[in-house]
C-alpha positions as CSV (number, residue, x, y, z in Angstrom):
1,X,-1.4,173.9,109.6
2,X,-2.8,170.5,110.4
3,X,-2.2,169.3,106.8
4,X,1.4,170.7,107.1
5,X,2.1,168.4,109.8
6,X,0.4,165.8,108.6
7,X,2.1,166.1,105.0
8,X,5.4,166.4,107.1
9,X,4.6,163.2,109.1
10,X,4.2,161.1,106.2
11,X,7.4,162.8,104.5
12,X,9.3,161.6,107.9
13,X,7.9,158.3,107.8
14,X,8.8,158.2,104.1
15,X,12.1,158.9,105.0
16,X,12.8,156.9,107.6
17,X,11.8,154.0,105.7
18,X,14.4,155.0,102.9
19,X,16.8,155.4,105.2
20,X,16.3,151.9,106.5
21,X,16.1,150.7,103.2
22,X,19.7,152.6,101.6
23,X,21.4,150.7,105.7
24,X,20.3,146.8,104.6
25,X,21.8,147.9,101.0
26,X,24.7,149.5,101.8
27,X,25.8,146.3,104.5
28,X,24.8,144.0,101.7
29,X,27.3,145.7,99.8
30,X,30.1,146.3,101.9
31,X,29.1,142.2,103.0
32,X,29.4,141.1,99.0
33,X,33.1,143.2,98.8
34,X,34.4,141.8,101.6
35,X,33.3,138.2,100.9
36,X,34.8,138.7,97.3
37,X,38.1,140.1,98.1
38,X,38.7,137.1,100.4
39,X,38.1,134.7,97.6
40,X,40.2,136.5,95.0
41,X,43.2,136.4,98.0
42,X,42.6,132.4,98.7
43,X,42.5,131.7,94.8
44,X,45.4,133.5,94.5
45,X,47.5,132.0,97.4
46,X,45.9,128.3,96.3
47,X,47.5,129.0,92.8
48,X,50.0,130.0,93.9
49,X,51.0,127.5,96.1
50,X,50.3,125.0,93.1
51,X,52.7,126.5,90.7
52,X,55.4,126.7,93.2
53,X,55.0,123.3,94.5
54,X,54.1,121.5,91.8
55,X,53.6,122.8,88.3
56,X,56.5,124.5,88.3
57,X,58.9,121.8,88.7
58,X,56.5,119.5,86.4
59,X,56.6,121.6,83.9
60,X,60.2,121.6,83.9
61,X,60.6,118.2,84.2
62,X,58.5,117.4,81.1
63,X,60.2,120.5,78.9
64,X,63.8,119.8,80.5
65,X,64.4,117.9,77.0
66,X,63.8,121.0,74.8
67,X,65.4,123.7,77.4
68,X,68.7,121.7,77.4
69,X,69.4,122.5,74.2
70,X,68.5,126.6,74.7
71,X,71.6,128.7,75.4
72,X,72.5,128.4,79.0
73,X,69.6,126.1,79.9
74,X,71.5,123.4,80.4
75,X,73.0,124.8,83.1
76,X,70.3,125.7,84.7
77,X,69.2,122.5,84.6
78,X,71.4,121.0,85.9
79,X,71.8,123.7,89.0
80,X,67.9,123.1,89.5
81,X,68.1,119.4,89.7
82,X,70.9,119.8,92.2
83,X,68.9,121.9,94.2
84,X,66.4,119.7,94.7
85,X,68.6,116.3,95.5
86,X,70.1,118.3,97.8
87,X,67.4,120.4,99.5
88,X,64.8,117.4,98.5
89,X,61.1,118.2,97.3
90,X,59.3,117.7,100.5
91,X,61.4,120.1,102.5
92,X,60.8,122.4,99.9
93,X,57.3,122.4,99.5
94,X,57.5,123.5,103.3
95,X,59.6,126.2,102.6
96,X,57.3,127.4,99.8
97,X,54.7,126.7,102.1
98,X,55.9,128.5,105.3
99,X,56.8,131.5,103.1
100,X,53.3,131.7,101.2
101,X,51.4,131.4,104.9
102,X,53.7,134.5,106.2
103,X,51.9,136.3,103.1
104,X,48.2,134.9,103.1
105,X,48.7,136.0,107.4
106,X,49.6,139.8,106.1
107,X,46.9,139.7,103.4
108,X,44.6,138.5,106.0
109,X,45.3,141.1,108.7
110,X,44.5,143.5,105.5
111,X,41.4,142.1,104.8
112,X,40.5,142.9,108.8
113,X,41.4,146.0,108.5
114,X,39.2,146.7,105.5
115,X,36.7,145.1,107.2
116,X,36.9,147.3,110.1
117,X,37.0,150.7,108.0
118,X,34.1,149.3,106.0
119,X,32.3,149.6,109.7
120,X,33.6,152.3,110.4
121,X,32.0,154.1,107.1
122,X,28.9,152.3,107.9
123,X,28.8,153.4,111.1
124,X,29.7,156.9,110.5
125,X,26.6,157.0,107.5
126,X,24.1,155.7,110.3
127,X,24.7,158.5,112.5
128,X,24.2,161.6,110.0
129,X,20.9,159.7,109.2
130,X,20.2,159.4,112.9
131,X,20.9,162.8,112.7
132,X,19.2,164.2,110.1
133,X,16.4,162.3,111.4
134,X,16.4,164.0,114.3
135,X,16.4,167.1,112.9
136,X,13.9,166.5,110.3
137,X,11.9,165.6,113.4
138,X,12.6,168.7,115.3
139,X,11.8,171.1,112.4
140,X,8.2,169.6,111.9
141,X,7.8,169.9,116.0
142,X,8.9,173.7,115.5
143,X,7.3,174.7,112.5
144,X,10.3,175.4,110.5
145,X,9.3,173.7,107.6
146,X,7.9,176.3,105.5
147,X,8.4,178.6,102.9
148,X,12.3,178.3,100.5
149,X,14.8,181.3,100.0
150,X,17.5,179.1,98.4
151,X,17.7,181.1,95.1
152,X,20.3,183.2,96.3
153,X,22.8,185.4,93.9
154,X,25.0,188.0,94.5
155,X,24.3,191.9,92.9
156,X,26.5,192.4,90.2
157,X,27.1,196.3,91.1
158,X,28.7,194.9,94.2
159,X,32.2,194.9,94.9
160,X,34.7,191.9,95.3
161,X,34.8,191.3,98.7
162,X,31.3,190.6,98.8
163,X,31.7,188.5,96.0
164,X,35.0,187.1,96.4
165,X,32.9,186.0,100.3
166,X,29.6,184.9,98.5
167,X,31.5,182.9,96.5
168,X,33.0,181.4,99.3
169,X,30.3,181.0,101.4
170,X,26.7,181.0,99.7
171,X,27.1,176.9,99.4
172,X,27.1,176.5,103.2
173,X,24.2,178.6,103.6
174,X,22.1,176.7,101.3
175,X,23.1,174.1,102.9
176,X,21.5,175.4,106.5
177,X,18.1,175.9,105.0
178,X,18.2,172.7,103.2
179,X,18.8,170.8,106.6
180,X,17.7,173.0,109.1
181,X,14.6,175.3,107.3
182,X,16.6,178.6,107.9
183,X,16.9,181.8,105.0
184,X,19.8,181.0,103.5
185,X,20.1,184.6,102.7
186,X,20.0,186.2,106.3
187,X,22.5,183.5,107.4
188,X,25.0,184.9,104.7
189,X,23.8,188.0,105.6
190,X,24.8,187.5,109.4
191,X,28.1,185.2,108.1
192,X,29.3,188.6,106.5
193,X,28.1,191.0,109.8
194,X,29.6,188.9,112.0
195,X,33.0,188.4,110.1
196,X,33.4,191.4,108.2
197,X,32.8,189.7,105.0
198,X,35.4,186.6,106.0
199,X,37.9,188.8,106.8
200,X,37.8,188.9,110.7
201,X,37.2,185.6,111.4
202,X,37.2,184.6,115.1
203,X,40.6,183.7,116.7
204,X,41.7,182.9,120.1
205,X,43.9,180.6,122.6
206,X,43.5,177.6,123.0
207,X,44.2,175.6,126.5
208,X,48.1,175.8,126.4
209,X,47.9,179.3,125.3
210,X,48.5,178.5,121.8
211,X,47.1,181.1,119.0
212,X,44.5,179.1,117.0
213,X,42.0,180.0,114.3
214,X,38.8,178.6,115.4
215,X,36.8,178.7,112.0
216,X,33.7,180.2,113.8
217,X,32.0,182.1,111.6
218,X,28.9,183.4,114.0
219,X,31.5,183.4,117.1
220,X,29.6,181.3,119.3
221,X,30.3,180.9,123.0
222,X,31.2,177.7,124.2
223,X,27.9,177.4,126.7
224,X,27.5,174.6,129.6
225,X,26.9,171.8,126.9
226,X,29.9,172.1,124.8
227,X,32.6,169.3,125.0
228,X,34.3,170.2,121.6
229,X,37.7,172.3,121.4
230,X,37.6,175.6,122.5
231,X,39.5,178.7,122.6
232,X,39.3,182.3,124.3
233,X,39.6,185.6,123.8
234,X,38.8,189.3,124.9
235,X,35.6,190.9,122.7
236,X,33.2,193.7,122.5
237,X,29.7,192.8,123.6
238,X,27.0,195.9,124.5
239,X,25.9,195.8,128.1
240,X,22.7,198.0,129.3
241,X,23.4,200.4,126.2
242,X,26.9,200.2,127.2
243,X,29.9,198.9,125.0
244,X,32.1,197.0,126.8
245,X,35.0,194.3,126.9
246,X,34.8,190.7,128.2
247,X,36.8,187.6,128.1
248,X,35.0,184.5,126.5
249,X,35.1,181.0,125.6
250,X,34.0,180.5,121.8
251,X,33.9,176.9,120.3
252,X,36.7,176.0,117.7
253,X,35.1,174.4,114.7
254,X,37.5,171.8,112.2
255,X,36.5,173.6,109.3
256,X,33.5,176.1,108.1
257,X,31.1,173.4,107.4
258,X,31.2,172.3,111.2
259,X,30.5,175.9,112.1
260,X,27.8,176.5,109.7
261,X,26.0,172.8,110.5
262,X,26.3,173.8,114.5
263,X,24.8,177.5,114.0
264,X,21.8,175.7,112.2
265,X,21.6,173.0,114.8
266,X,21.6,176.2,117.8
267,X,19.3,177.6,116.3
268,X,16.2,174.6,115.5
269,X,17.1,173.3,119.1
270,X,17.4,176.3,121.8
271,X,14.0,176.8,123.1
272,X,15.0,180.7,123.2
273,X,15.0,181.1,119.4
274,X,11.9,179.1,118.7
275,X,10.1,183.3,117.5
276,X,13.2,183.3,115.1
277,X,12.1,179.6,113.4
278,X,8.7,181.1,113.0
279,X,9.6,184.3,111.1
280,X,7.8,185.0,108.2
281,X,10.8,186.2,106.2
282,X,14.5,186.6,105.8
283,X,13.5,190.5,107.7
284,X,12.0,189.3,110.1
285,X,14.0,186.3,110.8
286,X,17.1,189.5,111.2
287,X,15.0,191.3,113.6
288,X,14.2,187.7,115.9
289,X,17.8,187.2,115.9
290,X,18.0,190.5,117.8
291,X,15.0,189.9,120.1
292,X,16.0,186.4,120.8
293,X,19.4,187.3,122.7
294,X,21.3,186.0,119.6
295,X,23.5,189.3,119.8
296,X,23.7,192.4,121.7
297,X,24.6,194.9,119.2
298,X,21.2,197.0,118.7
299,X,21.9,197.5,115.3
300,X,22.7,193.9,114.0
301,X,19.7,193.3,112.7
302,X,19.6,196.5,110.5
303,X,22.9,195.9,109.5
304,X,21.6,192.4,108.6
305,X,18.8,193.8,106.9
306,X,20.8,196.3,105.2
307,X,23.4,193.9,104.1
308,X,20.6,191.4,102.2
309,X,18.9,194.7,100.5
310,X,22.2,195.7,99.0
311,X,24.1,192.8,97.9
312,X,21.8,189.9,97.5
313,X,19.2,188.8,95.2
314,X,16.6,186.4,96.6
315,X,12.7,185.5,96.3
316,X,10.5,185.1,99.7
């Protein structure tokens, strides 16, 4: 056990230190594009300033001998040189001038603004590394790093609504025990138990009374911390052996992922489900989620169980 922590110390620290590393890279990058995109805008307002201003009109100037004699040139010509006796060069360079600066203004302002995204995505990368750091932290605190159950395949005698929702949802429970150190196969396992194999997901109404799907897949109760979007509804729960009706909050998730990451992040977090981190295997980890208060239903976790024997092929 010691040399598990230990081990998972040094992995942190090795981590960390990457992390730290892949930051200074990434700003040096996003520093090097920004500092070349403003160069290739000056040059090509300085250029372009140039020809209009002045190589332009020189280089007419020194062919106007040849172009005369070109069909309709002389014309031309002679409408250019007009132009400028009238207008006279040096209001025109202002013009030209004024004109380009109303450009290199809106190219600027678009530079800002792809400056500030590039913050933005820097920003948003430092906080999932805060957060996985965090994480990493908290499964090495609770023991969670352990033993892998990530091979994970589907029995071919079952039929196609299992697989039709493996399919579908296998990669965000690989996912979980990747990042948080839970079976991937018992959180399919309860996925499917608690959706009816993605075919009752959770719905509900949201604040103005508006019917909303809230993509949560283990129908999770808003609680006292939750600040997200929520939505409610009336549901079966089991009360002292009784089944019963109540009206809850549950949390409304943007899409699957966020449900799946937020289960994971429940579960390695809540002092209440530290026995379920611990479990041994997938079995045991249905029968903690049970014992732990996950659920009411007495028979989830066989049902759990049941579900992983049947349809899933795994290792533990």
């Amino acid at each position: 056990m010691i040399t598990d922590i230990i081990g998972g110390i040094t992995s942190l620290g090795g981590k960390i230190a990457g992390a730290v590393k892949a930051k200074q890279d990434m700003k040096k990058e996003v520093n090097k594009e920004q500092l070349g995109y403003l160069k290739e805008q000056m040059t090509s307002f300085v250029f372009t300033c140039a020809a209009l201003t002045f190589i332009i009109p020189t280089m007419v100037w020194i062919l106007s001998p040849i172009l005369k004699y070109l069909p309709f040139m002389p014309q031309i010509l002679e409408d250019y040189q007009q132009i400028i006796n009238t207008i006279g060069m040096e209001r025109i360079f202002y013009i030209i001038t004024s004109l380009l600066g109303v450009g290199g203004i809106t190219k600027g302002m678009g530079l800002l603004g792809r400056i500030s995204m590039a913050k933005k995505r820097e920003n948003t990368t430092r906080e999932i590394k805060i957060k996985d750091k965090e994480i990493e932290k908290e499964k090495l605190i609770r023991g969670v790093v352990g033993d892998s159950y990530v091979k994970l395949e589907v029995n071919p005698k079952s039929i196609k609504k299992v697989k039709d929702f493996v399919n579908q949802f296998a990669k965000y429970c690989i996912k979980v025990e990747q990042r948080f150190g839970l079976p991937a196969v018992a959180v399919l396992a309860h996925a499917a138990n608690e959706t009816g194999w993605g075919r009752s997901i959770l719905w509900g109404y949201n604040d103005k009374k508006e019917k909303v799907n809230t993509n949560n897949i283990f129908n999770i109760k808003t609680g006292s911390t939750w600040t997200g979007k929520k939505a409610v509804r009336k549901v079966w729960e089991v009360k002292e052996g009784e089944d019963t009706t109540e009206i809850s909050w549950f949390r409304v998730y943007d899409d699957y992922q966020d449900s799946f990451d937020d289960y994971g992040k429940l579960l390695i977090t809540k002092s209440r489900y530290k026995p379920l981190n611990d479990a041994d295997d997938p079995e045991e980890y249905a029968d903690q989620l049970y014992k732990c208060g996950y659920f009411t239903d007495t028979k989830g976790s066989e049902t759990i169980k049941s579900i992983m024997k049947k349809h899933f092929i795994y290792e533990t």
